[in-house]
MARTI-738061 format. One record per residue (C-alpha): residue number from 0; residue in three letters; x, y, z. Coordinates in Angstrom, 2 decimals, always signed. Example, Ala and Ser with C-alpha at 12.3 -4.5 7.8 and 13.67 -1.06 7.14 Angstrom:
0,Ala,+12.30,-4.50,+7.80
1,Ser,+13.67,-1.06,+7.14
END
This chain:
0,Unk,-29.80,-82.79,+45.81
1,Unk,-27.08,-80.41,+44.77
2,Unk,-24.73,-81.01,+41.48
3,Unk,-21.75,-81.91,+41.43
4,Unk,-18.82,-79.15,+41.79
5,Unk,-17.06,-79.44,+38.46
6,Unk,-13.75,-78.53,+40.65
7,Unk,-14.18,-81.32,+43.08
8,Unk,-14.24,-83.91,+40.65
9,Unk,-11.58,-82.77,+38.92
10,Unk,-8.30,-85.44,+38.53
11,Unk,-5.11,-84.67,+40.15
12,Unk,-2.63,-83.36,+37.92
13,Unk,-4.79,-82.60,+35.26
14,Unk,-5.28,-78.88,+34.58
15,Unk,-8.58,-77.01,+35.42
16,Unk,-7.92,-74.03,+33.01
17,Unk,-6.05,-73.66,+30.04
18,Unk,-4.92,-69.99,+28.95
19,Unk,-3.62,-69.05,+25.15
20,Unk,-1.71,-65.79,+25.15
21,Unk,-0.32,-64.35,+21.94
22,Unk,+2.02,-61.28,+22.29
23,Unk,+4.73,-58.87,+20.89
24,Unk,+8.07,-60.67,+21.24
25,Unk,+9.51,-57.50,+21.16
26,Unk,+7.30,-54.44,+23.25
27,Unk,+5.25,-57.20,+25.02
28,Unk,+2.35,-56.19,+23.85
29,Unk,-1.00,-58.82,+24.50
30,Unk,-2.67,-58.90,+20.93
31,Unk,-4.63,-62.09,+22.09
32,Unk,-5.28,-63.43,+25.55
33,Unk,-8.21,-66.18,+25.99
34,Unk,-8.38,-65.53,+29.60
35,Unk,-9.80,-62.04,+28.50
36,Unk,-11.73,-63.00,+25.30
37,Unk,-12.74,-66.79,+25.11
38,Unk,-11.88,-68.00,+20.97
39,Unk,-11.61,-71.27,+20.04
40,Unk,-8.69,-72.89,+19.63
41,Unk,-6.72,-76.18,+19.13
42,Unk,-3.02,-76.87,+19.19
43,Unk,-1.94,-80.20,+17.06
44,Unk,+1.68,-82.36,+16.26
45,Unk,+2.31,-80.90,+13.08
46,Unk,+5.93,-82.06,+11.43
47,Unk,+8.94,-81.14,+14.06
48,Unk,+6.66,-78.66,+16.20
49,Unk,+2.83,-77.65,+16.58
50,Unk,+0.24,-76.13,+14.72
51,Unk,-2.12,-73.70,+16.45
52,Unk,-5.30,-73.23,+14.79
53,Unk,-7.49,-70.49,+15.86
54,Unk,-10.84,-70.71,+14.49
55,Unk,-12.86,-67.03,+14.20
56,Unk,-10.08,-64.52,+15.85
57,Unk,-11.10,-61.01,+17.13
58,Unk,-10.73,-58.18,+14.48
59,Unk,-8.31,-56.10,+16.41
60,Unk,-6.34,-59.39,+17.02
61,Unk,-6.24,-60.44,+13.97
62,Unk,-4.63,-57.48,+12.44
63,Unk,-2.37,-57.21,+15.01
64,Unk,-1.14,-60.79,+14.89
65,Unk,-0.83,-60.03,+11.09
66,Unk,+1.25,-57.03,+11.31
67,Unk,+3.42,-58.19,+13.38
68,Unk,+3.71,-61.98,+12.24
69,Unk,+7.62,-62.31,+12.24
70,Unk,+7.72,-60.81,+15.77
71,Unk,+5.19,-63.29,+17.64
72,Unk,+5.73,-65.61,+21.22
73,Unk,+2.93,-67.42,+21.71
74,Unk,+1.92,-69.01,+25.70
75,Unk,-0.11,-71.31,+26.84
76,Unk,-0.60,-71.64,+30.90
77,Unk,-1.84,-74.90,+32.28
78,Unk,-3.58,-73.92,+36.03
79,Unk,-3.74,-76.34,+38.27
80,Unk,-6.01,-76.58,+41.59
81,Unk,-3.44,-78.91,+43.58
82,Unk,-0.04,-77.84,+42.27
83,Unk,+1.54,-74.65,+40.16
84,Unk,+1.15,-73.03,+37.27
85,Unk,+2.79,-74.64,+34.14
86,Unk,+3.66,-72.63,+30.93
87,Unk,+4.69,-73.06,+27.57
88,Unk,+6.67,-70.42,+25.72
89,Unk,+6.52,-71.40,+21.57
90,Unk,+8.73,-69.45,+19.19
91,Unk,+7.64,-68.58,+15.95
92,Unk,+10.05,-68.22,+13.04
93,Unk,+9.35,-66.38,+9.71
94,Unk,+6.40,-66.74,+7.54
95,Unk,+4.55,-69.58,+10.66
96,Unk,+1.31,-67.53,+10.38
97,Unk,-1.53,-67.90,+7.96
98,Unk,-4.58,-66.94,+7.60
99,Unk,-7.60,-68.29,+5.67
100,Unk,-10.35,-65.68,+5.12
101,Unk,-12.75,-68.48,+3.63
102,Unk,-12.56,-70.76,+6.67
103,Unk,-11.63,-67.86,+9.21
104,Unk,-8.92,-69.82,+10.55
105,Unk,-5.53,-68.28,+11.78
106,Unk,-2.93,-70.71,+11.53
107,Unk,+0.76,-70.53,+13.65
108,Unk,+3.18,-72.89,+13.50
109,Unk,+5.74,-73.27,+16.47
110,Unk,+9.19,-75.14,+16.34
111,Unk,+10.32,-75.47,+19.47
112,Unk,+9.50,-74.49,+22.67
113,Unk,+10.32,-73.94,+26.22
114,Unk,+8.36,-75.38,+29.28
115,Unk,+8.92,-74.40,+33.13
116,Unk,+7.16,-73.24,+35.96
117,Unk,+7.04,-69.72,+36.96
118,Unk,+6.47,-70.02,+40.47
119,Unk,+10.16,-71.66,+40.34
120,Unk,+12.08,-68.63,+38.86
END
């Protein structure tokens, strides 16, 4: 007897893959993609907007997302199997990232943000 395909199973509507992208708002530069390297991560209601929490960030990520703090968009991509691509464009403002070298826990906190589908631009 074979097991089950994961994919088969899966509800409609419901996304099979879930991608975190943080980059340069201004050159576009990827300093964190989880497609590319898997990190764990959460996103939670936090006040008027969202608090991502990423627990254990690359090095190279880290000080890049540091550096460059107050020039930030952050992504997340919701794929589907039975319909398009969703995204979510957050905008960070001014002094939204933290980091805790204790707990190893990068911290951004979004406003607002933006959600469409790509395939309909």
């Amino acid at each position: 007897m074979s097991e089950p395909n994961e994919h088969a199973m899966q509800e409609e509507g419901v996304p099979e893959q879930e991608k975190l992208l943080i980059k340069h708002a201004v050159g576009g530069r990827t300093f964190l993609d989880s497609s590319q390297t898997p990190v764990y991560y959460e996103v939670v209601p936090e006040g008027d907007g969202w608090l991502f929490v990423i627990r254990k960030p690359p090095a190279e990520a880290l000080e890049n997302i540091l550096r460059w703090k107050d020039e930030l968009n952050v992504f997340r991509f919701y794929e589907y199997r039975d319909q398009p691509t969703e995204k979510h464009w957050f905008y960070i403002r001014e002094n939204a990232v933290r980091y805790n070298a204790e707990t190893e826990e990068l911290t951004i906190y979004a406003r607002s943000n933006i959600e469409y589908v790509p395939d309909e631009f």
